[in-house]
C-alpha positions in Angstrom: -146.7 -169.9 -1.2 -149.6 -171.9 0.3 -153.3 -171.7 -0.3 -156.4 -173.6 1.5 -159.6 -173.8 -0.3 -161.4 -170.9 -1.0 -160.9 -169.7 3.3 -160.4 -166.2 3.9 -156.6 -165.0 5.0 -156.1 -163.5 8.2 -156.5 -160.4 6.8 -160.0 -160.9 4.7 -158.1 -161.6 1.3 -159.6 -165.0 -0.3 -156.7 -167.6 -0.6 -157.8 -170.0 -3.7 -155.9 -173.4 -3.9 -155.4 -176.0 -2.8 -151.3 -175.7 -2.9 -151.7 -178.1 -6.2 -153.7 -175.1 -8.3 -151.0 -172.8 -6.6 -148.2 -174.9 -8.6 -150.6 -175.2 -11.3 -151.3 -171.4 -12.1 -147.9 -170.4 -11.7 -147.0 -173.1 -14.1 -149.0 -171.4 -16.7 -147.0 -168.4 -16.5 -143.4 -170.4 -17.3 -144.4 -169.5 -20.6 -143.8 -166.2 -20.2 -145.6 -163.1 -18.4 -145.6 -159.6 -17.4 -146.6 -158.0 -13.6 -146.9 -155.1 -12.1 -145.6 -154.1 -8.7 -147.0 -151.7 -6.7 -147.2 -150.9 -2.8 -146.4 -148.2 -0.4 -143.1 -149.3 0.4 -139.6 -147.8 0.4 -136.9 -147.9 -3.2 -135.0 -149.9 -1.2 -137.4 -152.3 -0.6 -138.8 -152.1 -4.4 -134.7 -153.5 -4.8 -135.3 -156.4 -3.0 -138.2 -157.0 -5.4 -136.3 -156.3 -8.2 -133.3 -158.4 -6.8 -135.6 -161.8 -6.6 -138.0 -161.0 -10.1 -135.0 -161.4 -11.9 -134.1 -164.4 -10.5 -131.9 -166.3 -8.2 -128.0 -165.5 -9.3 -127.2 -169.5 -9.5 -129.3 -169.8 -12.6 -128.2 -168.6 -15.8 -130.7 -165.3 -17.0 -130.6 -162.3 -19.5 -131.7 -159.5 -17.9 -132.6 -156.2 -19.0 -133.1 -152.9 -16.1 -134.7 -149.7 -17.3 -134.7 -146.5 -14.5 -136.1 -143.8 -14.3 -134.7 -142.7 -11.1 -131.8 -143.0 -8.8 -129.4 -141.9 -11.0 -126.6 -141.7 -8.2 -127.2 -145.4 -7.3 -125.1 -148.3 -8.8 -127.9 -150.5 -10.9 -126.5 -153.6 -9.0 -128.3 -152.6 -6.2 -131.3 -153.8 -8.7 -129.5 -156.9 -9.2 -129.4 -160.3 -7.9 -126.5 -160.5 -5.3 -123.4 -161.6 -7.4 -124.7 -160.3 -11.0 -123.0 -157.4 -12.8 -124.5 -155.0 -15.0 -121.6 -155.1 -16.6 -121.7 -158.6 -17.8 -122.6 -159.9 -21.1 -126.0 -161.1 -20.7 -127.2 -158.1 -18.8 -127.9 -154.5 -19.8 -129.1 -151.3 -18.2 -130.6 -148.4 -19.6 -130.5 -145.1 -17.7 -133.4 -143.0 -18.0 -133.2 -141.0 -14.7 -132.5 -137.5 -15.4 -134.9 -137.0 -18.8 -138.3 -138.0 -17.6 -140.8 -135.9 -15.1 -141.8 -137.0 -11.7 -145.6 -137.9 -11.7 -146.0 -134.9 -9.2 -144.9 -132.5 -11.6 -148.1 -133.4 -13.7 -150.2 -133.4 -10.7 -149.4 -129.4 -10.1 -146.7 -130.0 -7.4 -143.9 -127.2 -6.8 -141.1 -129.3 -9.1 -140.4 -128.5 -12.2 -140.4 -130.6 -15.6 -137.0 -132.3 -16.9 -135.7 -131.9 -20.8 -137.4 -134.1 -23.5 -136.6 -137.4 -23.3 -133.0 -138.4 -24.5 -131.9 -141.7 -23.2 -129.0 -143.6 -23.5 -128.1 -147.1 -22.8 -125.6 -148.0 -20.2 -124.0 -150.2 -20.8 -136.3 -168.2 -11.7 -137.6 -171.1 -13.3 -140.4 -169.2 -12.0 -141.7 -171.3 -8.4 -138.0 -171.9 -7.3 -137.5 -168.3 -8.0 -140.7 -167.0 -5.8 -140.1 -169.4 -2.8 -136.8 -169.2 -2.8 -136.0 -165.4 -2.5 -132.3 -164.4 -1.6 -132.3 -160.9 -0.2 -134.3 -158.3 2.5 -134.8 -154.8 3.5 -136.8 -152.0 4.8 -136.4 -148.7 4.8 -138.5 -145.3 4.6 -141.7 -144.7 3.2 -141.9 -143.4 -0.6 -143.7 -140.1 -1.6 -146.1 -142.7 -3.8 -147.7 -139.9 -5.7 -150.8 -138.3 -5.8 -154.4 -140.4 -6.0 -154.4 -139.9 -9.7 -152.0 -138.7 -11.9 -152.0 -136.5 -15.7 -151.5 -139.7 -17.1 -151.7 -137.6 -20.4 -149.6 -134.9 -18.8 -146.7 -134.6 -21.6 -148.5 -135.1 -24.9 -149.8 -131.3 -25.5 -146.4 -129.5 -23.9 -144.3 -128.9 -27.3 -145.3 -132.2 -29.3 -142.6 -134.3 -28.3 -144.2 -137.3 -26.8 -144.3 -139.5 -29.8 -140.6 -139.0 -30.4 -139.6 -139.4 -26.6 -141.7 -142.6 -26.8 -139.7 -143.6 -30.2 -136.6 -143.0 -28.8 -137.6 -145.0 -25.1 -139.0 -148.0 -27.0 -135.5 -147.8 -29.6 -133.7 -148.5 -26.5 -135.9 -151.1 -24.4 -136.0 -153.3 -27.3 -132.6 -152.7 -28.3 -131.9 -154.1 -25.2 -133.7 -157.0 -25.4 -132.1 -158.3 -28.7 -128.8 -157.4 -27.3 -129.1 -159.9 -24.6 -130.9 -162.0 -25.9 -129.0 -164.9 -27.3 -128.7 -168.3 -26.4 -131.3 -167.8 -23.7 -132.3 -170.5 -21.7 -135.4 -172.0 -22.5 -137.7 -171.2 -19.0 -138.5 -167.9 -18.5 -134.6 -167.3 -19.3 -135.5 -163.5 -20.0 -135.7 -160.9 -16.9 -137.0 -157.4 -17.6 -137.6 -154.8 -15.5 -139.0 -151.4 -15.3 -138.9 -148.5 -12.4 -141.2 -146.9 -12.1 -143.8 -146.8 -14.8 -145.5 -143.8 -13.5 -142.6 -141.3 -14.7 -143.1 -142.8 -17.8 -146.4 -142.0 -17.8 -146.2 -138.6 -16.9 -143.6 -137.9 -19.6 -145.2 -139.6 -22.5 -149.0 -139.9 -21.8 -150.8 -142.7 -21.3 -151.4 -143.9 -24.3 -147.7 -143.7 -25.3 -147.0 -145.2 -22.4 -149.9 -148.4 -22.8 -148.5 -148.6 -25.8 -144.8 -149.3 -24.5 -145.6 -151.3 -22.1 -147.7 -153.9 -24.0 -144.8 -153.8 -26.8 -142.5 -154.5 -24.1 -144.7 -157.1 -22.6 -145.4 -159.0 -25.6 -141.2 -158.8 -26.8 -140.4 -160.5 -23.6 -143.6 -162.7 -23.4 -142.6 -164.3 -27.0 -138.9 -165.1 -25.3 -140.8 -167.0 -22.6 -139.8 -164.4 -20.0 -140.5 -162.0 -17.5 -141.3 -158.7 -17.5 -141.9 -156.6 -13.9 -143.5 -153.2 -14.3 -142.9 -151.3 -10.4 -145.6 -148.5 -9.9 -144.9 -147.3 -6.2 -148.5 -146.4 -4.6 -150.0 -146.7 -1.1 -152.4 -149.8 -1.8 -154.9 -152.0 0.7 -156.9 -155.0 0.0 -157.3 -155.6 -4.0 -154.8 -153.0 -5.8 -156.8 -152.0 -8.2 -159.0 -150.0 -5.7 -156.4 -147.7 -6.2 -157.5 -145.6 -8.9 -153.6 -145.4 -10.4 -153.0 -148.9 -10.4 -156.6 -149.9 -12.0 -155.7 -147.3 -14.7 -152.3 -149.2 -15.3 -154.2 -152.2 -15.1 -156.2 -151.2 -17.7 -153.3 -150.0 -19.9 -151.7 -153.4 -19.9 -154.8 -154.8 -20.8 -154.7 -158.9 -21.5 -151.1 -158.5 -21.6 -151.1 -158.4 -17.8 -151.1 -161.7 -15.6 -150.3 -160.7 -11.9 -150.3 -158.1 -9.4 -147.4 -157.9 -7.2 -148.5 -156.3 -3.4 -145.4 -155.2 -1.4 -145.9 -153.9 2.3 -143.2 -153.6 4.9 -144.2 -154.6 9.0 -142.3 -153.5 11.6 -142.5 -157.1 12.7 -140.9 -158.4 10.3 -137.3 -158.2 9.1 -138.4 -158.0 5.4 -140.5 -156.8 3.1 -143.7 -159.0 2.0 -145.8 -159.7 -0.9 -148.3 -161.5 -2.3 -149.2 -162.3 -5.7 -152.8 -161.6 -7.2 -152.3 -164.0 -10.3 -155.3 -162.5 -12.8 -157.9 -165.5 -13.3 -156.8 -167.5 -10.4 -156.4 -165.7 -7.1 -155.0 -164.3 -4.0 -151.6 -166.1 -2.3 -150.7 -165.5 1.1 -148.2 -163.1 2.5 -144.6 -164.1 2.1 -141.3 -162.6 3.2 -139.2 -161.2 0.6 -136.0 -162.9 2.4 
């Protein structure tokens, strides 16, 4: 990622650097932070993303997956080329099957899953972003609607607080179980898709809730936590009135904004990074 002083990108966005503030931001978050993905892009190439965010296969990592989808799909495909779910410092937990698509709240024709009941199958941050290991493309995602019931589960039989319980039980449980004997730089990987089935299952302010809990656990381990939230998004992201109210329920606890798009011109996907308090990077391939 380059930057040039305060000059506009080819396509409007403000690039704030020079290169040296670049290094220097992304040095802040080696401590530890938490983003959130979001773009109109295919699952496959919300993989990709996945594949690189928790870092590059060579360096030793504990990493923790959470779906809420693709329940037919191996969770390597989430995975760094070369890393097993199966391993010791890696665990998965499966909640595809018990939470609601965010259509379902928004009055589509699907219908709602069971309560929640899940169960747990089982970068050095720069060298990680500019160094990425994978690409694809694919089709484009049914993103959602332009807002969703973000409270759409807590009045329909009461069981939001314990679906929430239950969720949280196993996300942190996951964490502790990999985590030992980290290594010290953002050794800790944790990732979430998608956050908007969440949302419509549990309610937003479940949901905020979890997320910041989640945040904070793998902020206090110096690592890095990657929230996906599929929507069709232009410009700043949090025009989109779905990811400004996730924005809002991640609250301080949120330090960048992940933009994916796919080009037919190009032979991967492409993001840039809108690092909260610092600025906009340039588009790079996802390669």
């Amino acid at each position: 990622m380059t930057g040039t002083t305060d000059d506009p990108g080819s396509d409007g966005a403000t690039i704030r650097g020079p290169e040296s503030t670049l290094s220097a931001a992304l040095a802040e978050l080696d401590d530890g932070c938490s983003v959130l993905v979001t773009g109109d892009v295919s699952d496959e190439a919300y993989r990709v993303a996945s594949s690189r965010y928790f870092g590059a296969p060579h360096r030793r990592r504990q990493r923790v997956l959470a779906l809420t989808t693709g329940g037919a799909e191996a969770p390597d495909a989430w995975l760094p080329d070369g890393v097993d779910a199966a391993d010791d410092d890696a665990a998965v937990v499966r909640l595809d099957g018990a939470v609601r698509d965010p259509t379902v709240a928004s009055g589509s024709d699907a219908s709602a899953t069971d309560a929640v009941d899940p169960t747990s199958d089982v970068t050095d941050l720069t060298s990680d972003v500019t160094d990425p290991t994978s690409a694809a493309s694919g089709t484009e995602p049914d993103a959602g609607p332009d807002r969703i019931d973000l409270d759409g589960a807590a009045g329909e039989g009461g069981t939001a607080d314990g679906d929430a319980a239950a969720v949280r039980a196993e996300l942190l449980d996951a964490i502790d179980e990999v985590d030992e004997d980290r290594p010290a730089r953002l050794g800790l990987r944790v990732g979430v898709f998608r956050v908007d089935m969440l949302c419509a299952t549990l309610g937003a302010d479940a949901t905020g809730s979890l997320l910041r809990e989640v945040s904070r656990a793998t902020h206090d381990r110096g690592g890095m936590a990657h929230f996906h939230l599929p929507r069709p998004v232009g410009g700043d992201p949090r025009s989109d009135s779905v990811v400004a109210e996730f924005v809002e329920l991640l609250d301080d606890d949120l330090d960048v904004i992940v933009e994916l798009r796919c080009r037919e011109t190009a032979s991967a996907p492409e993001e840039r990074w809108h690092i909260i308090g610092w600025g906009t990077t340039e588009w790079n391939a996802l390669r």
